[in-house]
C-alpha positions in Angstrom: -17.4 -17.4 -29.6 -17.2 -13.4 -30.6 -15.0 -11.7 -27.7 -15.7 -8.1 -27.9 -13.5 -5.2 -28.6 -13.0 -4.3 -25.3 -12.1 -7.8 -24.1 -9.6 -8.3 -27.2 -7.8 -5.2 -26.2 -7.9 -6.4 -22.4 -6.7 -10.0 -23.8 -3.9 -7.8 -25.4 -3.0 -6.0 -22.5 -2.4 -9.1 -20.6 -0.6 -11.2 -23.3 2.0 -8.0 -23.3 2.5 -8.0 -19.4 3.0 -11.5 -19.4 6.5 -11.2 -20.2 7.0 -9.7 -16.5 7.4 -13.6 -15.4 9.9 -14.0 -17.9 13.5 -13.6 -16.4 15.5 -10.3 -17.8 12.4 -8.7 -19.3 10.7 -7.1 -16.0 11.0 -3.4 -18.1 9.7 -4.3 -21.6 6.4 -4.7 -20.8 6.0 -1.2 -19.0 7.7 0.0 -22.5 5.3 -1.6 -24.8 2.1 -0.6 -22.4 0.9 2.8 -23.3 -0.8 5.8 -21.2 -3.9 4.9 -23.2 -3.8 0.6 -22.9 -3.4 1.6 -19.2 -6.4 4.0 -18.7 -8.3 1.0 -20.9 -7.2 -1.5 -18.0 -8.4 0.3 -15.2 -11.5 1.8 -17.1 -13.3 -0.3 -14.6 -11.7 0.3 -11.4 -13.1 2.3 -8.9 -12.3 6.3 -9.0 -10.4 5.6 -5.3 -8.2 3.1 -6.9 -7.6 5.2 -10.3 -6.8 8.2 -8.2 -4.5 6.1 -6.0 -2.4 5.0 -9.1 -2.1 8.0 -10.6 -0.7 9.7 -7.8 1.8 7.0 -7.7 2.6 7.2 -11.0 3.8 10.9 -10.4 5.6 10.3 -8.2 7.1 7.4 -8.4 7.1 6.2 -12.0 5.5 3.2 -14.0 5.0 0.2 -11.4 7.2 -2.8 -11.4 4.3 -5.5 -11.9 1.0 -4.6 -13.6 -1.9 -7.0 -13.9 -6.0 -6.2 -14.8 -6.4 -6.5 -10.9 -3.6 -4.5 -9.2 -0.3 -2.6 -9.6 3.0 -2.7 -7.6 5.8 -0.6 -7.1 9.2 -2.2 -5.3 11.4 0.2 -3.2 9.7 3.2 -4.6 10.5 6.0 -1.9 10.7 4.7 1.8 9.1 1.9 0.7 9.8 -1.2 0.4 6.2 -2.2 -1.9 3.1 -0.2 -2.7 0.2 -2.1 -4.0 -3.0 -0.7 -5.4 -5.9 -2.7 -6.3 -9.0 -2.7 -8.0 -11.2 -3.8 -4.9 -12.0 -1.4 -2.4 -12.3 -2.3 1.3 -14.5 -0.4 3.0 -12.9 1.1 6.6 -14.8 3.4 8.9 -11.8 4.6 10.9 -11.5 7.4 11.5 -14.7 8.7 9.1 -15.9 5.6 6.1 -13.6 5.9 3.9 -12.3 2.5 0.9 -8.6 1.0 1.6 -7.1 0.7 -1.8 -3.2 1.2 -1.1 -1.2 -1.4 1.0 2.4 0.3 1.6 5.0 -2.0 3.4 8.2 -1.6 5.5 10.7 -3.6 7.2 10.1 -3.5 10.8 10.4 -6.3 13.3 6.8 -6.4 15.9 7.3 -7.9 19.1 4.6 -10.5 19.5 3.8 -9.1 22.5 2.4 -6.2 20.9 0.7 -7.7 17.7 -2.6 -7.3 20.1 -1.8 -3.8 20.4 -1.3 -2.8 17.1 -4.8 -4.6 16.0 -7.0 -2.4 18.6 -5.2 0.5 16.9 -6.2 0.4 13.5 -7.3 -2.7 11.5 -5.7 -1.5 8.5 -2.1 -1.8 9.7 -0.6 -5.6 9.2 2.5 -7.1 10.9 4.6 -10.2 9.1 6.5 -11.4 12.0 8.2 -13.6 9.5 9.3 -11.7 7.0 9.7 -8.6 9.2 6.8 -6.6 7.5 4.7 -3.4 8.4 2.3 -2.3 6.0 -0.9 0.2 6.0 -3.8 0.2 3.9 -5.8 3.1 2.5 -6.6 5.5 0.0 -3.9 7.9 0.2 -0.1 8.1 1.2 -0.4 10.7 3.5 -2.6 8.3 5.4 -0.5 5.3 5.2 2.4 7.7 6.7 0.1 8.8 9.0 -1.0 5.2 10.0 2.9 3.5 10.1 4.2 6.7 12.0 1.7 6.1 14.9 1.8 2.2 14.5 5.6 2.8 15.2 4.7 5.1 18.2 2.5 1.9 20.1 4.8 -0.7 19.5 8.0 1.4 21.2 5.5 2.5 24.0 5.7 6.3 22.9 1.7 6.2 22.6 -0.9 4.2 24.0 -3.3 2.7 21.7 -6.2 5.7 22.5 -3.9 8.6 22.2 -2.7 7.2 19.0 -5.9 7.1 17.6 -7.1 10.4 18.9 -3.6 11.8 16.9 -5.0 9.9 14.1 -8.4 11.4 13.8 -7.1 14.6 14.8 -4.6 15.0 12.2 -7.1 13.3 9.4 -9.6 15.9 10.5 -6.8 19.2 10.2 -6.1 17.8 6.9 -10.0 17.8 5.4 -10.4 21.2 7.2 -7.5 23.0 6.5 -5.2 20.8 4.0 -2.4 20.8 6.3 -0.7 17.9 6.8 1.0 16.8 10.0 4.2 16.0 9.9 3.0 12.0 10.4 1.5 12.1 7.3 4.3 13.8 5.2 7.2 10.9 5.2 7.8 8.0 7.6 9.6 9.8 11.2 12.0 6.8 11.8 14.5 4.9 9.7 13.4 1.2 9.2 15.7 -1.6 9.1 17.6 -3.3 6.4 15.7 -6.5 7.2 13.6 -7.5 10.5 12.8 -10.7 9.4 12.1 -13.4 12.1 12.1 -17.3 11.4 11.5 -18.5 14.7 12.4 -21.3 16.2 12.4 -24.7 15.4 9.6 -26.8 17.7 10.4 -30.1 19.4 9.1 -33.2 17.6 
């Protein structure tokens, strides 16, 4: 069997990252992938997800793990990961728009107000285990935007229809105007160093 040209160079994209599971070598293969073998992975990926990545490539560098499916930064920023990847989930709150992004934090959610948090947007996850928050879209600013807000319903500051109203409200000034809130311009709280919860062992 003939692979193509473009599947050899894909082949050799892959064959260099592989290294990344290798112990002590999680920078060479960022040092042997090019600008160019990069743009030749994600040839294929939609626009949302190329924009996504190169916006976090400013500003935050080269991503830790690379593979032909997705990209990941860890503890870029107030983060603790950012993940793009190459398949776009399609979210109609608050206008259709495709999730590409996941950005995590530390942050401990009651159980109590897991329910909560799901009626206010279905992009934003909880890990009661290992103490995670993360939001999912298509641009920072909107993952900000999302954990600010997320933060606001599980201390009780907002209700789950005021905080989407500020949501659409502040999406909305945004498309209109380009101003950003402040929500959507870095995280307004300090997460924890860890909020991870194990529970508690059952009776057997």
């Amino acid at each position: 069997m003939t692979l193509s040209s473009r599947a050899i160079r894909l082949a050799t994209v892959t064959f260099a990252l592989a290294a990344l599971a290798a112990p002590g070598s999680a920078q060479q293969p960022m040092q042997r992938m090019n600008d160019r073998q990069m743009q030749s992975m994600m040839a294929n990926w939609p626009a949302s997800a190329r924009m996504a990545a190169a916006d976090m490539m400013r500003k935050y560098g080269r991503p830790q793990e690379v593979t032909p499916t997705m990209l990941k930064w860890r503890n870029n920023g107030p983060w603790k990961y950012t993940m793009i990847s190459n398949y776009e989930t399609p979210h109609h709150f608050p206008a259709p728009h495709p999730d590409v992004m996941t950005q995590g934090i530390d942050y401990r959610v009651p159980a109590a107000m897991f329910d909560d948090l799901a009626a206010y947007d279905g992009s934003v996850t909880a890990d009661r285990t290992q103490g995670h928050l993360a939001a999912r879209c298509d641009k920072e600013g909107a993952n900000f935007l999302a954990i600010n807000l997320a933060h606001d319903v599980v201390t009780r500051r907002k209700g789950v229809p005021a905080a989407r109203a500020y949501y659409a409200r502040a999406i909305s000034t945004f498309k209109k105007t380009g101003r950003m809130d402040p929500y959507m311009q870095r995280l307004q709280f300090t997460p924890p160093r860890s909020a991870n919860d194990p529970d508690m062992p059952a009776k057997m």
